[in-house]
C-alpha positions as CSV (number, residue, x, y, z in Angstrom):
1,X,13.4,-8.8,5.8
2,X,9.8,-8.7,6.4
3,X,8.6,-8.3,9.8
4,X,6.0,-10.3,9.8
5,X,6.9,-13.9,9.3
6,X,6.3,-17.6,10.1
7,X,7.4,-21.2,9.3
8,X,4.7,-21.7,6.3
9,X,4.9,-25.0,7.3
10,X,2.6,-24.1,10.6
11,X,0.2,-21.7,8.8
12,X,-3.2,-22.3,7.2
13,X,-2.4,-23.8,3.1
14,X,-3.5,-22.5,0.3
15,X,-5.3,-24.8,-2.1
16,X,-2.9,-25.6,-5.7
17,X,-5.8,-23.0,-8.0
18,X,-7.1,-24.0,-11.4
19,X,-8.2,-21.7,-13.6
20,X,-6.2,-19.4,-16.5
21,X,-3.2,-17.5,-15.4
22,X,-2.8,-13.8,-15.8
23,X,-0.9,-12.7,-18.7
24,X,1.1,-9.3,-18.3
25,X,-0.2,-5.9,-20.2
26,X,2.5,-4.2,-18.8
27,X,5.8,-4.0,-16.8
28,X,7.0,-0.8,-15.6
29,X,10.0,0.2,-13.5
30,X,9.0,3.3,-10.9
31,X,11.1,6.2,-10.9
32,X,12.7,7.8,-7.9
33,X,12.2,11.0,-5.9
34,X,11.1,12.3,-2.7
35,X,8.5,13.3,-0.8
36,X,7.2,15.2,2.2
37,X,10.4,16.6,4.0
38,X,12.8,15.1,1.4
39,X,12.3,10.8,2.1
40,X,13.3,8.9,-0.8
41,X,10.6,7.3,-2.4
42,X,9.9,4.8,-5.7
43,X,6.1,6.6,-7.9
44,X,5.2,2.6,-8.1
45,X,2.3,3.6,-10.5
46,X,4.3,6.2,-12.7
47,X,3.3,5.6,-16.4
48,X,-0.1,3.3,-16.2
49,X,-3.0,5.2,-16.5
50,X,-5.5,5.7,-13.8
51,X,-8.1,3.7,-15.5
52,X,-5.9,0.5,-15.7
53,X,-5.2,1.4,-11.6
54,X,-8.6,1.6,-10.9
55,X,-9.6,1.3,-7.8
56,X,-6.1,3.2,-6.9
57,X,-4.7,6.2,-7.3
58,X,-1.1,6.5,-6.5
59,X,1.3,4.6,-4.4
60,X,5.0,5.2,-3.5
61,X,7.8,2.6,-1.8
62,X,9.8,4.7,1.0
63,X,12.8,3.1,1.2
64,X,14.3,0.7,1.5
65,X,16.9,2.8,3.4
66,X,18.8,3.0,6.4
67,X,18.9,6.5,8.1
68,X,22.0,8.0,9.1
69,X,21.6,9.7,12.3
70,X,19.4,13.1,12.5
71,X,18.4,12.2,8.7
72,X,14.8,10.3,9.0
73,X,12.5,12.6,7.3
74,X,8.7,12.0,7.3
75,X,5.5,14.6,6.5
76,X,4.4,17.1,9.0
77,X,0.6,18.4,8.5
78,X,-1.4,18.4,5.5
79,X,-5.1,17.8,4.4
80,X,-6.8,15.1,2.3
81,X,-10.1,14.4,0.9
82,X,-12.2,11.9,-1.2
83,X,-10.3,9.2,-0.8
84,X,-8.1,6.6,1.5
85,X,-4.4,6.7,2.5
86,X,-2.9,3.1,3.6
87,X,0.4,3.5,4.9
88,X,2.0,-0.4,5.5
89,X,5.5,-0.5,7.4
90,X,7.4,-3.6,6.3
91,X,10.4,-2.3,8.8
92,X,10.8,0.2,10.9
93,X,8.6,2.8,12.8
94,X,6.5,5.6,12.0
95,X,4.3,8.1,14.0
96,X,0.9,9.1,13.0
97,X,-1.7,11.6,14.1
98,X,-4.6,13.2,12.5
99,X,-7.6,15.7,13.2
100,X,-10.0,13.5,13.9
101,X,-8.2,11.8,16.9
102,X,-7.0,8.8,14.8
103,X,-3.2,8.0,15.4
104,X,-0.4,6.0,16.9
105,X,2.2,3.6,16.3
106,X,3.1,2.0,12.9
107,X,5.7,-0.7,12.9
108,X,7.4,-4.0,11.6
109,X,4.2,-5.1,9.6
110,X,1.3,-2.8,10.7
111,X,-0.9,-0.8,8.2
112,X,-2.8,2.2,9.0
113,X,-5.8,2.8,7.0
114,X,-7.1,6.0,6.9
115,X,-10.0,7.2,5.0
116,X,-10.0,10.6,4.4
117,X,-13.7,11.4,3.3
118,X,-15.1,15.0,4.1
119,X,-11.7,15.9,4.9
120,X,-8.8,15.5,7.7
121,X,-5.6,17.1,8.4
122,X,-2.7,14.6,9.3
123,X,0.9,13.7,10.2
124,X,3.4,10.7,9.4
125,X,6.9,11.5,10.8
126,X,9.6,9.2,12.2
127,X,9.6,8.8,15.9
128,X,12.7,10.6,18.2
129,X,14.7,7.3,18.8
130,X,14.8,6.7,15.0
131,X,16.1,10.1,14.2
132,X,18.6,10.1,16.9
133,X,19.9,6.7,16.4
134,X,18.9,5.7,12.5
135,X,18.1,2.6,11.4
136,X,16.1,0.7,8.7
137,X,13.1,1.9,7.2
138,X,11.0,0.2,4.6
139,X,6.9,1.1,3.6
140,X,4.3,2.0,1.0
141,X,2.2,4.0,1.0
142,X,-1.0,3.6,-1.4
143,X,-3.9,6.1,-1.8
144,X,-7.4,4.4,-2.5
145,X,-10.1,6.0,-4.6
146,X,-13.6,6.4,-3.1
147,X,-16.4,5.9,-5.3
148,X,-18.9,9.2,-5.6
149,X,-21.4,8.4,-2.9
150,X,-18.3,8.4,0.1
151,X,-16.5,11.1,-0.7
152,X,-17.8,13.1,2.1
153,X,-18.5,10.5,4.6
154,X,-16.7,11.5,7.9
155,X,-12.8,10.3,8.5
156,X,-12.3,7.3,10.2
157,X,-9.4,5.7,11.2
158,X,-8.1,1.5,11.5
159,X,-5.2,0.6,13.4
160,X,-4.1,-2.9,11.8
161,X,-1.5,-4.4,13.6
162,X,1.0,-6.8,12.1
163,X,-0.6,-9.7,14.5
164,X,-4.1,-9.0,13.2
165,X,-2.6,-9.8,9.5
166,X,-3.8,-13.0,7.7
167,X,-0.7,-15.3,7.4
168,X,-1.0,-18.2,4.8
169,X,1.1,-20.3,2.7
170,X,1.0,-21.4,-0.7
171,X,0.4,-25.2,-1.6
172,X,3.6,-26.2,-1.4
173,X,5.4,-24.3,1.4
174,X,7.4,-21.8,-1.1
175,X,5.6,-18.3,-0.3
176,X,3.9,-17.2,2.7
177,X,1.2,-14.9,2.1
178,X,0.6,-11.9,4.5
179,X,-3.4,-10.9,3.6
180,X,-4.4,-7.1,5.0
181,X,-7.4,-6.4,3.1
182,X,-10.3,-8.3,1.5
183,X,-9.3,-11.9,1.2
184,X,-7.5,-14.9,-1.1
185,X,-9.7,-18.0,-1.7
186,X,-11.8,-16.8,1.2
187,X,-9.0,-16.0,4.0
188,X,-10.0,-12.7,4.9
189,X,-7.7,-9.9,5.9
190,X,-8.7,-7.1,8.8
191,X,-9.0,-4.6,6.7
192,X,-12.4,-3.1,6.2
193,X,-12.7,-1.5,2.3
194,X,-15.7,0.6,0.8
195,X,-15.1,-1.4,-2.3
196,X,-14.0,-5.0,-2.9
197,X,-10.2,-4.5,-3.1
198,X,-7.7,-6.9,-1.8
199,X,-4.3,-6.3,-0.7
200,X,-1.7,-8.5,0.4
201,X,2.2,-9.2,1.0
202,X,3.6,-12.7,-0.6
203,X,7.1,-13.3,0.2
204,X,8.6,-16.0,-2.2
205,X,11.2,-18.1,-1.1
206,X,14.6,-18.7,-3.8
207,X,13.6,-21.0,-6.6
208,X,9.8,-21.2,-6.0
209,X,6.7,-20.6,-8.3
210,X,3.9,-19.9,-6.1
211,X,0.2,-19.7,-8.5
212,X,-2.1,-17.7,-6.3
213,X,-6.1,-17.5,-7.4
214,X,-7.7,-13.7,-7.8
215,X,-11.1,-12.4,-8.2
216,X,-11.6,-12.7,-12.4
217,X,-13.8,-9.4,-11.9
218,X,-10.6,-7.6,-10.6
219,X,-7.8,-5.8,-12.0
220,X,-4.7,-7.3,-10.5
221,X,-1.3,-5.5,-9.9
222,X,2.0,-6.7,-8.6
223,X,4.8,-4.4,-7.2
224,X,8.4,-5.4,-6.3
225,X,9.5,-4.8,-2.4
226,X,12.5,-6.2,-2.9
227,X,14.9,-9.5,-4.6
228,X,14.5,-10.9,-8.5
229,X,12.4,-13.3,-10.0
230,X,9.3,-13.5,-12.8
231,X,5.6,-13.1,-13.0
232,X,3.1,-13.9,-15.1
233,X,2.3,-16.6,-17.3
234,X,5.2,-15.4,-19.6
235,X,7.6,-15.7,-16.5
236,X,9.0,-11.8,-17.7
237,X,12.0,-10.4,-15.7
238,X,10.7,-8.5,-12.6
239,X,12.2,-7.2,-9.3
240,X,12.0,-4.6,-6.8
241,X,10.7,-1.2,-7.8
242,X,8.9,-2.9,-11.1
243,X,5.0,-3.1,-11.6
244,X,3.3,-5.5,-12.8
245,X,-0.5,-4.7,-15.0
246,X,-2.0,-8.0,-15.5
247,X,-4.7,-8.9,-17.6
248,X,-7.6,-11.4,-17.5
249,X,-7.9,-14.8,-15.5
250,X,-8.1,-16.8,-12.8
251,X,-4.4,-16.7,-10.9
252,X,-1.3,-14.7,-10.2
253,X,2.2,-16.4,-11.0
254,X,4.9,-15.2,-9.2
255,X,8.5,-17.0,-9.0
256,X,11.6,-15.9,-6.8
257,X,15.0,-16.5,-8.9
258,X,17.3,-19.3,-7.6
259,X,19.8,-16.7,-5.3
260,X,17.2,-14.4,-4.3
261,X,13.7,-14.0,-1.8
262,X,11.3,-12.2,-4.3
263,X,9.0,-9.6,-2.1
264,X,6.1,-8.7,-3.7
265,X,2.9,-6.4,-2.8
266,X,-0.3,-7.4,-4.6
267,X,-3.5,-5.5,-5.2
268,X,-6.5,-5.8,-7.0
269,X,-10.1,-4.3,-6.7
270,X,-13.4,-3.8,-8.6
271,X,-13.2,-0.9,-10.6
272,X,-15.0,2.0,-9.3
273,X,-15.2,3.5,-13.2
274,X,-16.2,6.8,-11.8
275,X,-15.0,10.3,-13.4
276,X,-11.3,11.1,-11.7
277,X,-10.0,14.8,-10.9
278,X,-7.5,14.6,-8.3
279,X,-5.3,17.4,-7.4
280,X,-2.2,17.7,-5.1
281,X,-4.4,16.0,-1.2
282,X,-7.7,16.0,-3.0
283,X,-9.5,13.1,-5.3
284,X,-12.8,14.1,-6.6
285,X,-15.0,13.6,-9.6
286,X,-15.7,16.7,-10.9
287,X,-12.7,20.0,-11.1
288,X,-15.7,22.2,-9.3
289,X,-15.3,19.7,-6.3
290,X,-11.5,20.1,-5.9
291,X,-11.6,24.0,-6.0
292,X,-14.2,23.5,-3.3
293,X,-11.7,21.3,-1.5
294,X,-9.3,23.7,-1.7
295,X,-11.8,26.3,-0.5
296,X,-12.8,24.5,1.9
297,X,-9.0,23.6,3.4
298,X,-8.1,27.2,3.5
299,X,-10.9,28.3,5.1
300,X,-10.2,25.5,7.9
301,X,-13.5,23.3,7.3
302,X,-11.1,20.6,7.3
303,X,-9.9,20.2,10.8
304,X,-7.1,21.8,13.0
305,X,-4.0,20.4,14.3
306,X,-4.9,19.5,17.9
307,X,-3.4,21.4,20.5
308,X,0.1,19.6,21.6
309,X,-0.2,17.4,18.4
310,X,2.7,15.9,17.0
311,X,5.4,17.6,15.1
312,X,8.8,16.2,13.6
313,X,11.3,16.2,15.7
314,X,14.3,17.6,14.3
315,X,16.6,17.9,16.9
């Protein structure tokens, strides 16, 4: 379950959208692997094609899973450039650090939003307790693209905590809509973007339809968290670990099944329709610019881990 959550009746509504609703070019199911140390993890955008994703890159689901103890696995230090990591924790805890003195906390609903730019070294690694203990641990993490001209801007960091998240609910009470970046018919989330982008958590409640309007000029892509239900103005079969590649209009449709609470991510942006060459940590334009990323990491121009920084704790 969600972290964040609220009684839709007592949040902000939604107005019922006109306009065409989005009919589906595609629906995908993510395969599994791992990642970093060996967490589980669901490649949400495996087999659509970067220009369909565009503004994004990449995104996996961690989890959901329950730890055993001494199992919680995260990533210790490695580099980025040219781009933006947004790591959002629907349960659970994770510690962050980077090289630019960015970090802390990320729990139950928070999002951390790092852009990489020039370059940064960083760390996402469970904290002790969770190790020791175990426990639920649910998140995504999505990688941004940055458009030519902020590439090489300097890393900056935002700390979004789940109480600074935009909490609405649809017309008729059935979804409440958790809003971290750009905005829904003009309820803005806290997240700042170098493109228009918007990102956001709706959490359908068993039985409901919720129609949700979205920026005709953006691409519009739905991911399943977790439960059953449909999408789309076909109403097709989707569920957790399932994407969703709409095409053109004016709304999202999204509908929980009868016995189930449908979680969905959705995201959207202004294509940047820039060359992409991206490489292991590094999204450029051009394959010179990666080598010199590469160049560039091994000869340190990236950043260092900070003396005492953080490290996984294994025990």
């Amino acid at each position: 379950m969600p972290a964040v959550t609220a009684d839709p009746t007592t949040l902000p509504h939604l107005a019922a959208p006109a306009g065409a609703p989005r009919t589906l070019r595609s629906v995908t199911t993510a395969p599994e692997g791992f990642e970093g140390e060996g967490f589980p993890v669901r490649r949400a955008f495996a087999g659509v094609s970067l220009a369909d994703l565009d503004p994004f890159i990449h995104m996996d689901q961690m989890g959901p899973i329950v730890w055993p103890p001494m199992q919680a696995k995260g990533t210790d230090w490695h580099p980025h450039r040219g781009f933006e990591t947004v790591t959002y924790i629907v349960d659970g805890t994770f510690l962050h650090q980077d090289s630019h003195g960015g970090g802390g906390v990320i729990s139950d609903g928070a999002t951390q939003w790092m852009t990489a730019g020039s370059g940064i070294l960083h760390i996402e690694t469970p904290p002790e307790e969770l190790v020791r203990r175990g426990g639920l641990f649910h998140g995504i993490q999505l990688w941004v693209n940055l458009p030519s001209r902020s590439k090489m801007l300097s890393p900056a960091y935002q700390n979004l905590e789940a109480s600074d998240v935009t909490l609405l609910a649809s017309a008729d009470d059935g979804a409440i809509i958790r809003v971290i970046a750009g905005e829904i018919d003009g309820n803005k989330g806290p997240g700042s973007t170098h493109t228009p982008i918007t990102l956001a958590h709706v959490t359908v409640s068993p039985g409901a339809r919720v129609v949700l309007p979205w920026h005709r000029e953006f691409n519009a892509l739905a991911y399943g968290l977790e439960g059953v239900g449909a999408v789309g103005a076909e109403l097709a079969g989707f569920g957790q670990g399932r994407l969703a590649l709409f095409g053109e209009g004016d709304t999202i449709v999204l509908q929980a099944a009868e016995d189930s609470t449908l979680e969905v991510l959705l995201l959207g942006g202004e294509p940047i329709r820039e060359p992409v060459a991206a490489q292991g940590p590094f999204v450029m334009n051009t394959r010179e610019e990666l080598l010199t990323a590469f160049e560039d990491f091994r000869a340190g121009r990236m950043g260092s881990v900070p003396a005492g920084g953080l490290r996984p704790f294994r025990g």
